[in-house]
N, C-alpha and C positions, 0 to 999 in steps of 0.2 A: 504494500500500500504506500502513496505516497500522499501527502499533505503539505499545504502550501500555507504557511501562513508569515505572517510579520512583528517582528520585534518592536517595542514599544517604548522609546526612553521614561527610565525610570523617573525624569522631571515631569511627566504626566502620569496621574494619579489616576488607575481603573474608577471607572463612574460606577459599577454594578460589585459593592464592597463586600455583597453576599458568595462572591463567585469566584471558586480557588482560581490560583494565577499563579502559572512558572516563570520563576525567577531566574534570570542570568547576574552572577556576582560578578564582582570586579576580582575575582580570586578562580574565575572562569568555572565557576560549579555553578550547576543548576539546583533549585529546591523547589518546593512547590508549597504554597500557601492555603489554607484551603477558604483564607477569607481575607479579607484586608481591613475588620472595624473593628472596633473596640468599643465597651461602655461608657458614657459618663457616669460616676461617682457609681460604678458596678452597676446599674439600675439598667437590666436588658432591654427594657423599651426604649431607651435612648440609645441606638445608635450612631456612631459619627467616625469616618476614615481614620484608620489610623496609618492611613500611609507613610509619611512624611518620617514617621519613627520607626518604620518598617524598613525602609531605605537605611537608613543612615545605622540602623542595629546590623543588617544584615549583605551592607556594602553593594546593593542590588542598582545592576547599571541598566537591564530590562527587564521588559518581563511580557507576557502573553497570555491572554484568557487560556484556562486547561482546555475550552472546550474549541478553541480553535486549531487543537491539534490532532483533538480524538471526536471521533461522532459520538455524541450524548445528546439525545433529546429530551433531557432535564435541563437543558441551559439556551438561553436563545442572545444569540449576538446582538 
């Protein structure tokens, strides 16, 4: 199988923070995320990006929706 998709600079933050996203590091590893949010003050119905500390914890220079690499039709681009 082959799949096509595009790398995404890690200065632009996924808009869909529900939706895992492989990670290219500046240490050339890949990892995979399986969300990108975090709580306010722990309270689950407040969601909000935790990008920005995501990056910078885990040196991440791109990254890529998971499902634009594998067919899942639980995830829509």
């Amino acid at each position: 199988m082959t799949r096509t998709f595009e790398w995404i600079s890690a200065k632009y933050s996924p808009g869909a923070i529900e939706f895992p996203v492989l990670c290219w590091t500046e240490n050339d590893k890949l990892m995979v995320l399986k969300n990108t949010y975090s709580f306010y003050n722990g309270d689950s119905s407040k969601k909000f990006s935790y990008w920005d500390n995501l990056v910078s914890k885990y040196k991440i220079k791109f990254w890529a929706y998971q499902n634009s690499l594998i067919n899942n039709p639980d995830y829509d681009d």
